[in-house]
N, C-alpha and C positions, 0 to 999 in steps of 0.2 A: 382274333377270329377273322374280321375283314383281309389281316395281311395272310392268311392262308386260302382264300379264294378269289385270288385280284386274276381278272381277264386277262385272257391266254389266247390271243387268236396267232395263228399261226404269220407271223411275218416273212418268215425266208423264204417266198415263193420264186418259183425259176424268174428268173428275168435277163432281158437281152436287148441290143439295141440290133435293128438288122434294114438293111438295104431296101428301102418301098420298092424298086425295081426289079430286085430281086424275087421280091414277094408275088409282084403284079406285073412283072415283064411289060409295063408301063411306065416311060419316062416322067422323073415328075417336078415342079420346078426349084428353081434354087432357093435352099432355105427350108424346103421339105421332101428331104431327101432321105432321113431315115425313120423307121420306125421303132416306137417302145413298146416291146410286147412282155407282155405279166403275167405270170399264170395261163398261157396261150391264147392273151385276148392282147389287141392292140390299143392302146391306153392312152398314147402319145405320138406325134408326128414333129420329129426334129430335126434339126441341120448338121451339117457333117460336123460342123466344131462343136456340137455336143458334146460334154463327158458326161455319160451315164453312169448315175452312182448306184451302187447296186444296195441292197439295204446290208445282204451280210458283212461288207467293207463297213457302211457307216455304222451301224448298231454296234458290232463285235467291235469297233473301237471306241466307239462311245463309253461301252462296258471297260474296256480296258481301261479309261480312266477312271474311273470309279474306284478299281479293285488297285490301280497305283496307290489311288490316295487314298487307300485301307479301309473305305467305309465298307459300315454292313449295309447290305440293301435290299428290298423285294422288287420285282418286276413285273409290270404290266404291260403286256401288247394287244395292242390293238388295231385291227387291219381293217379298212374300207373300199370292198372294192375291188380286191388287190391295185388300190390306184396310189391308196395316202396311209401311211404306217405312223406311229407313233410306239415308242418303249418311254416308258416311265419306270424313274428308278428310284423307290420309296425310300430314306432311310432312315431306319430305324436302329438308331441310340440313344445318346444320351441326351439329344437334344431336342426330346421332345419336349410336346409342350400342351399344356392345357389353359382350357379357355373358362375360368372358373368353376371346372364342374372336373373331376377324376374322369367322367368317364365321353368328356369331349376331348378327345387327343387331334393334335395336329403336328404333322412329322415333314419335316424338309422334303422335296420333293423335285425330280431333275427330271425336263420332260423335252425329249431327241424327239422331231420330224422330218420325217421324208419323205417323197411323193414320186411315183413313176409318171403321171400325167399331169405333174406340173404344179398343181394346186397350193400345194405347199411349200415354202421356202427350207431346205435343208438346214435346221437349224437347233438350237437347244435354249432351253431356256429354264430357271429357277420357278420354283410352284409350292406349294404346301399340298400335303396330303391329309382329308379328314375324315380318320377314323369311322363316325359312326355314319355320314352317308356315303363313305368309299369314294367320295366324288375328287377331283383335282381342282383347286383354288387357283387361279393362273392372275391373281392380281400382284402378284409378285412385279417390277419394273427390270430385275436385273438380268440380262441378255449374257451367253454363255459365248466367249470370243473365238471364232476358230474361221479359219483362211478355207475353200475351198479351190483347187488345181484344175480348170477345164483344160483338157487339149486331145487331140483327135483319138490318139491312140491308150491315154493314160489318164487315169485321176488321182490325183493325191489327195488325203485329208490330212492337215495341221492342225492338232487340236492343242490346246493349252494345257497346263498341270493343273488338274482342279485341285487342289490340296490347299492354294491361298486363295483361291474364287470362293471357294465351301466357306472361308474360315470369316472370309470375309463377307459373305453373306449372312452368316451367323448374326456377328458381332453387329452389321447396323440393320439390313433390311427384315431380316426374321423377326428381332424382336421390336423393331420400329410397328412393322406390321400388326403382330401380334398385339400390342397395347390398343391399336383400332378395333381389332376383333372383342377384348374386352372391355371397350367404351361400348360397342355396337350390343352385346349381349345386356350391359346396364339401363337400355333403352326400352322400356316393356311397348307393347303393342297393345293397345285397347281392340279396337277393332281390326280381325285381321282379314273381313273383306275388303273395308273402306285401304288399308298397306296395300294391299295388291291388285287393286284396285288404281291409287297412286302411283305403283312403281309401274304397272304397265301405259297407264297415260303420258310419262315421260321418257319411259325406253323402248315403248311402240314393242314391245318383244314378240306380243300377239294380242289376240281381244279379249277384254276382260267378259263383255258381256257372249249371251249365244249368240246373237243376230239383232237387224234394227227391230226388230220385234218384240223380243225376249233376252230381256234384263235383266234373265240370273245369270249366274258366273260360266265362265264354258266351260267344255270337259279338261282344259289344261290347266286356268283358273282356278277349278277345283281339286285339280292336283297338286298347285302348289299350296291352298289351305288344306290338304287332308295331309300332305308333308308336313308343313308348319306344327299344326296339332299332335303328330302322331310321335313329331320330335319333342317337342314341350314335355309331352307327355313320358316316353323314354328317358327324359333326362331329367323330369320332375322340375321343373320348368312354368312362367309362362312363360307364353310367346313374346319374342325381343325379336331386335332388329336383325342381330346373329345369326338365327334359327329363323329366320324369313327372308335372310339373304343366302342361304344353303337350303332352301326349298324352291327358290329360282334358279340355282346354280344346277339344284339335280334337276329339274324338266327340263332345262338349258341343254344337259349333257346326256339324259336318256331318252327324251321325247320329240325333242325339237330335231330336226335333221338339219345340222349344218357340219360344216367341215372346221377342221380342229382350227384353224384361224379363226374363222370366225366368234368359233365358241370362246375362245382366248377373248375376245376384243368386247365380244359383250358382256362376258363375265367381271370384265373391270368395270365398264360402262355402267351394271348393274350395282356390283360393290360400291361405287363414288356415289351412285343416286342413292342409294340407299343408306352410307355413310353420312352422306350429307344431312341427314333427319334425327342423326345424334347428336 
Protein backbone atom coordinates (compact mmCIF):
# COMPACT_ATOMS: atom_id res chain seq x y z
CA UNK A 1 0.00 0.00 0.00
CA UNK A 2 2.76 2.56 1.30
CA UNK A 3 4.88 1.69 -2.15
CA UNK A 4 1.84 2.98 -4.32
CA UNK A 5 1.68 6.48 -2.60
CA UNK A 6 5.48 7.40 -2.09
CA UNK A 7 5.94 11.53 -2.71
CA UNK A 8 6.04 12.74 -6.04
CA UNK A 9 7.05 16.32 -5.89
CA UNK A 10 7.95 17.38 -9.13
CA UNK A 11 12.02 17.54 -9.50
CA UNK A 12 12.88 18.60 -13.13
CA UNK A 13 12.31 22.14 -12.65
CA UNK A 14 13.92 24.57 -15.41
CA UNK A 15 17.17 25.40 -14.30
CA UNK A 16 20.15 27.48 -15.65
CA UNK A 17 23.27 29.03 -14.62
CA UNK A 18 23.39 32.82 -16.25
CA UNK A 19 25.73 35.89 -16.10
CA UNK A 20 24.84 38.37 -12.65
CA UNK A 21 25.80 40.99 -15.26
CA UNK A 22 23.83 40.00 -17.67
CA UNK A 23 20.98 39.97 -15.43
CA UNK A 24 21.78 43.31 -13.60
CA UNK A 25 23.97 45.22 -15.99
CA UNK A 26 26.15 45.43 -12.82
CA UNK A 27 29.65 44.39 -12.56
CA UNK A 28 30.22 42.02 -9.92
CA UNK A 29 33.22 40.81 -8.19
CA UNK A 30 35.37 37.84 -8.88
CA UNK A 31 34.16 34.58 -7.61
CA UNK A 32 30.40 35.90 -8.02
CA UNK A 33 30.01 36.05 -11.24
CA UNK A 34 27.17 33.95 -12.07
CA UNK A 35 23.85 33.11 -11.17
CA UNK A 36 21.79 29.73 -10.30
CA UNK A 37 18.40 30.27 -11.22
CA UNK A 38 15.31 27.40 -10.46
CA UNK A 39 12.21 27.53 -11.36
CA UNK A 40 12.87 31.58 -12.11
CA UNK A 41 14.01 32.26 -8.76
CA UNK A 42 17.84 32.90 -8.08
CA UNK A 43 18.92 30.17 -5.54
CA UNK A 44 22.54 30.49 -5.91
CA UNK A 45 25.46 33.04 -6.75
CA UNK A 46 28.67 31.17 -8.33
CA UNK A 47 31.97 31.58 -10.19
CA UNK A 48 32.63 31.05 -13.60
CA UNK A 49 34.51 27.56 -12.94
CA UNK A 50 31.21 26.29 -11.64
CA UNK A 51 29.65 23.24 -13.44
CA UNK A 52 26.13 23.37 -12.81
CA UNK A 53 24.50 20.04 -12.48
CA UNK A 54 21.26 20.22 -13.69
CA UNK A 55 18.97 17.44 -11.74
CA UNK A 56 17.73 15.91 -15.10
CA UNK A 57 21.52 14.90 -16.01
CA UNK A 58 22.05 13.58 -12.32
CA UNK A 59 18.69 11.77 -11.44
CA UNK A 60 18.02 10.18 -15.09
CA UNK A 61 21.49 8.70 -14.64
CA UNK A 62 21.28 7.84 -11.23
CA UNK A 63 18.08 5.80 -12.55
CA UNK A 64 20.01 4.41 -15.23
CA UNK A 65 22.01 2.49 -12.86
CA UNK A 66 19.54 0.94 -11.24
CA UNK A 67 17.65 -0.31 -14.19
CA UNK A 68 21.54 -1.63 -15.50
CA UNK A 69 21.67 -3.68 -12.58
CA UNK A 70 18.06 -4.93 -13.14
CA UNK A 71 16.64 -4.02 -9.76
CA UNK A 72 12.94 -3.45 -9.38
CA UNK A 73 12.39 -0.29 -7.77
CA UNK A 74 9.74 2.54 -6.51
CA UNK A 75 10.53 6.08 -6.58
CA UNK A 76 10.23 9.07 -4.38
CA UNK A 77 10.88 12.75 -5.08
CA UNK A 78 11.02 15.21 -3.25
CA UNK A 79 11.74 18.94 -3.86
CA UNK A 80 12.41 21.82 -1.27
CA UNK A 81 12.26 24.85 -2.54
CA UNK A 82 13.28 24.16 -5.83
CA UNK A 83 16.72 24.73 -4.13
CA UNK A 84 17.53 20.84 -2.73
CA UNK A 85 16.07 17.56 -4.54
CA UNK A 86 16.32 14.17 -3.41
CA UNK A 87 15.04 10.75 -5.54
CA UNK A 88 14.88 7.65 -3.41
CA UNK A 89 14.97 4.53 -5.11
CA UNK A 90 12.99 1.72 -2.95
CA UNK A 91 13.68 -1.69 -3.84
CA UNK A 92 11.55 -4.12 -3.76
CA UNK A 93 12.47 -7.92 -3.99
CA UNK A 94 13.56 -10.50 -2.67
CA UNK A 95 15.34 -8.85 -0.19
CA UNK A 96 13.18 -7.77 2.00
CA UNK A 97 13.17 -8.02 5.36
CA UNK A 98 11.35 -8.03 8.58
CA UNK A 99 11.82 -7.09 11.97
CA UNK A 100 9.96 -9.88 13.85
CA UNK A 101 6.62 -8.90 12.92
CA UNK A 102 5.15 -9.96 8.90
CA UNK A 103 3.86 -6.70 8.85
CA UNK A 104 7.11 -4.48 9.77
CA UNK A 105 8.81 -4.73 6.34
CA UNK A 106 12.15 -2.90 5.75
CA UNK A 107 13.40 -2.90 1.88
CA UNK A 108 16.99 -1.58 0.66
CA UNK A 109 16.79 1.80 -0.17
CA UNK A 110 19.25 4.18 -2.46
CA UNK A 111 18.88 7.84 -1.83
CA UNK A 112 20.52 10.63 -4.85
CA UNK A 113 21.05 14.31 -3.62
CA UNK A 114 21.30 17.31 -5.22
CA UNK A 115 21.01 21.08 -4.52
CA UNK A 116 20.87 24.20 -6.83
CA UNK A 117 21.83 26.53 -3.89
CA UNK A 118 24.39 24.52 -2.55
CA UNK A 119 23.21 23.04 0.57
CA UNK A 120 23.61 19.73 -0.41
CA UNK A 121 26.50 17.77 -1.55
CA UNK A 122 25.58 15.82 -4.86
CA UNK A 123 25.69 12.74 -3.77
CA UNK A 124 24.08 9.00 -3.04
CA UNK A 125 24.00 6.98 -0.57
CA UNK A 126 22.48 3.32 0.83
CA UNK A 127 19.35 3.73 3.34
CA UNK A 128 16.48 1.12 4.26
CA UNK A 129 13.07 1.87 3.65
CA UNK A 130 10.17 1.10 6.38
CA UNK A 131 7.05 -0.01 5.24
CA UNK A 132 4.68 0.96 7.85
CA UNK A 133 5.88 4.60 8.67
CA UNK A 134 7.04 5.32 4.91
CA UNK A 135 9.85 7.10 6.43
CA UNK A 136 13.69 6.56 5.16
CA UNK A 137 16.28 5.08 7.81
CA UNK A 138 19.66 6.69 6.75
CA UNK A 139 21.68 5.02 9.46
CA UNK A 140 23.08 2.84 6.83
CA UNK A 141 27.41 3.92 6.85
CA UNK A 142 27.97 2.90 3.15
CA UNK A 143 28.49 5.88 0.68
CA UNK A 144 27.68 5.38 -3.14
CA UNK A 145 31.24 6.08 -5.16
CA UNK A 146 31.03 8.35 -8.12
CA UNK A 147 33.59 11.18 -9.56
CA UNK A 148 31.89 14.36 -10.34
CA UNK A 149 33.64 16.67 -13.78
CA UNK A 150 33.42 20.60 -12.89
CA UNK A 151 34.67 22.72 -15.82
CA UNK A 152 33.39 25.94 -17.36
CA UNK A 153 31.68 24.64 -20.28
CA UNK A 154 30.87 20.85 -19.37
CA UNK A 155 30.04 18.43 -16.58
CA UNK A 156 30.36 14.97 -16.59
CA UNK A 157 28.96 12.42 -14.16
CA UNK A 158 31.15 8.93 -13.59
CA UNK A 159 29.03 6.78 -11.85
CA UNK A 160 30.04 3.18 -10.84
CA UNK A 161 28.10 -0.21 -11.69
CA UNK A 162 25.99 -0.71 -8.82
CA UNK A 163 25.43 -4.34 -9.43
CA UNK A 164 28.56 -5.33 -6.90
CA UNK A 165 27.77 -2.06 -4.46
CA UNK A 166 24.03 -3.59 -4.05
CA UNK A 167 25.36 -7.12 -3.71
CA UNK A 168 27.70 -6.02 -1.46
CA UNK A 169 25.63 -4.12 0.67
CA UNK A 170 23.25 -7.03 0.98
CA UNK A 171 25.60 -9.56 2.13
CA UNK A 172 27.34 -7.30 5.23
CA UNK A 173 25.79 -3.96 6.08
CA UNK A 174 21.88 -4.84 5.37
CA UNK A 175 21.86 -7.74 7.41
CA UNK A 176 24.67 -6.50 9.96
CA UNK A 177 22.14 -3.77 10.47
CA UNK A 178 19.05 -5.46 10.57
CA UNK A 179 20.18 -7.86 13.58
CA UNK A 180 20.48 -4.16 15.68
CA UNK A 181 16.94 -3.38 14.65
CA UNK A 182 15.96 -6.79 16.23
CA UNK A 183 17.88 -6.47 19.38
CA UNK A 184 16.39 -2.83 19.48
CA UNK A 185 12.63 -4.20 19.10
CA UNK A 186 13.60 -7.07 22.21
CA UNK A 187 14.01 -4.10 24.25
CA UNK A 188 10.37 -3.19 25.67
CA UNK A 189 9.88 0.43 27.13
CA UNK A 190 8.23 0.66 30.42
CA UNK A 191 7.68 4.26 30.43
CA UNK A 192 7.51 5.78 27.22
CA UNK A 193 7.51 9.49 28.62
CA UNK A 194 10.47 8.97 30.99
CA UNK A 195 12.45 7.18 26.71
CA UNK A 196 11.65 10.35 25.20
CA UNK A 197 12.18 12.20 27.65
CA UNK A 198 15.94 10.65 27.91
CA UNK A 199 16.53 10.57 24.17
CA UNK A 200 15.86 14.17 23.90
CA UNK A 201 18.17 15.19 26.94
CA UNK A 202 20.96 13.71 25.00
CA UNK A 203 20.30 14.50 21.49
CA UNK A 204 18.98 18.21 22.24
CA UNK A 205 16.62 17.27 19.13
CA UNK A 206 14.13 19.77 20.76
CA UNK A 207 12.21 20.22 24.49
CA UNK A 208 10.75 17.62 26.08
CA UNK A 209 8.96 19.89 28.28
CA UNK A 210 6.30 23.09 27.07
CA UNK A 211 8.24 25.87 28.81
CA UNK A 212 10.17 26.65 32.08
CA UNK A 213 6.93 26.72 33.41
CA UNK A 214 4.96 23.88 32.25
CA UNK A 215 6.26 20.26 32.55
CA UNK A 216 4.21 18.41 30.36
CA UNK A 217 5.34 17.16 27.20
CA UNK A 218 5.22 19.74 24.06
CA UNK A 219 3.34 19.44 21.15
CA UNK A 220 6.28 17.44 19.31
CA UNK A 221 6.82 15.35 22.49
CA UNK A 222 3.70 14.30 22.21
CA UNK A 223 3.91 13.40 18.72
CA UNK A 224 6.49 11.20 19.04
CA UNK A 225 4.42 9.28 22.15
CA UNK A 226 1.00 9.23 20.13
CA UNK A 227 3.52 7.68 17.11
CA UNK A 228 5.07 5.35 19.58
CA UNK A 229 1.49 4.10 20.84
CA UNK A 230 -0.27 4.25 17.74
CA UNK A 231 2.58 1.93 16.12
CA UNK A 232 2.57 -0.64 19.32
CA UNK A 233 -0.66 -0.71 18.63
CA UNK A 234 -0.85 -1.38 14.75
CA UNK A 235 1.58 -4.05 15.00
CA UNK A 236 0.21 -5.48 18.36
CA UNK A 237 3.07 -4.61 20.12
CA UNK A 238 4.42 -2.99 23.15
CA UNK A 239 6.33 -0.22 22.93
CA UNK A 240 10.30 -1.15 22.34
CA UNK A 241 13.22 0.61 21.61
CA UNK A 242 12.34 -0.08 17.64
CA UNK A 243 9.14 1.51 17.49
CA UNK A 244 10.51 4.53 19.58
CA UNK A 245 13.28 5.07 17.46
CA UNK A 246 10.85 5.29 14.28
CA UNK A 247 8.52 7.70 16.13
CA UNK A 248 11.72 10.19 16.29
CA UNK A 249 12.77 9.38 12.96
CA UNK A 250 8.98 10.35 11.60
CA UNK A 251 8.85 13.91 13.60
CA UNK A 252 12.52 14.14 12.48
CA UNK A 253 11.46 13.90 8.83
CA UNK A 254 7.73 15.33 8.87
CA UNK A 255 7.77 17.99 11.44
CA UNK A 256 11.13 19.23 12.13
CA UNK A 257 12.38 21.57 9.30
CA UNK A 258 15.76 20.74 8.38
CA UNK A 259 17.43 19.86 5.20
CA UNK A 260 18.08 16.32 3.93
CA UNK A 261 21.86 16.32 5.66
CA UNK A 262 20.87 17.30 8.39
CA UNK A 263 18.09 14.84 8.85
CA UNK A 264 20.72 12.16 7.58
CA UNK A 265 23.18 13.01 10.63
CA UNK A 266 20.67 13.14 13.21
CA UNK A 267 18.85 10.24 12.41
CA UNK A 268 22.00 8.20 13.15
CA UNK A 269 22.85 10.39 16.08
CA UNK A 270 19.34 9.27 17.35
CA UNK A 271 19.65 5.42 16.18
CA UNK A 272 23.26 5.02 18.41
CA UNK A 273 21.52 6.96 21.38
CA UNK A 274 18.97 4.89 21.37
CA UNK A 275 20.83 1.72 20.32
CA UNK A 276 22.81 2.31 23.05
CA UNK A 277 20.01 1.45 25.86
CA UNK A 278 19.84 -2.28 24.39
Amino acid sequence: MYLQNLQQDEIFVSSEMKSLKTLTQIESRRGLENAIISNGKIVNVVSNSYGHIPNQLFFKKAEEMLTDAQLNFHKRTINKNDRSFITDFIIDDISQFTVKNDKDVILPMLRFKNSYDGSEKTSGHFGFYREVCSNGLHVSQAEIEFSIKHSKNNTHLIMPRLNNLFDKFLDNEFYTITKKFDKMKEFKIIDTQEFVKAILDKTKLFRYECSDKNSDPSKKSREVLEILNYEALLLNEEPNLWLGYNAFNAVLHNTLKKSFGQQERLDKKLFDEIYEMA
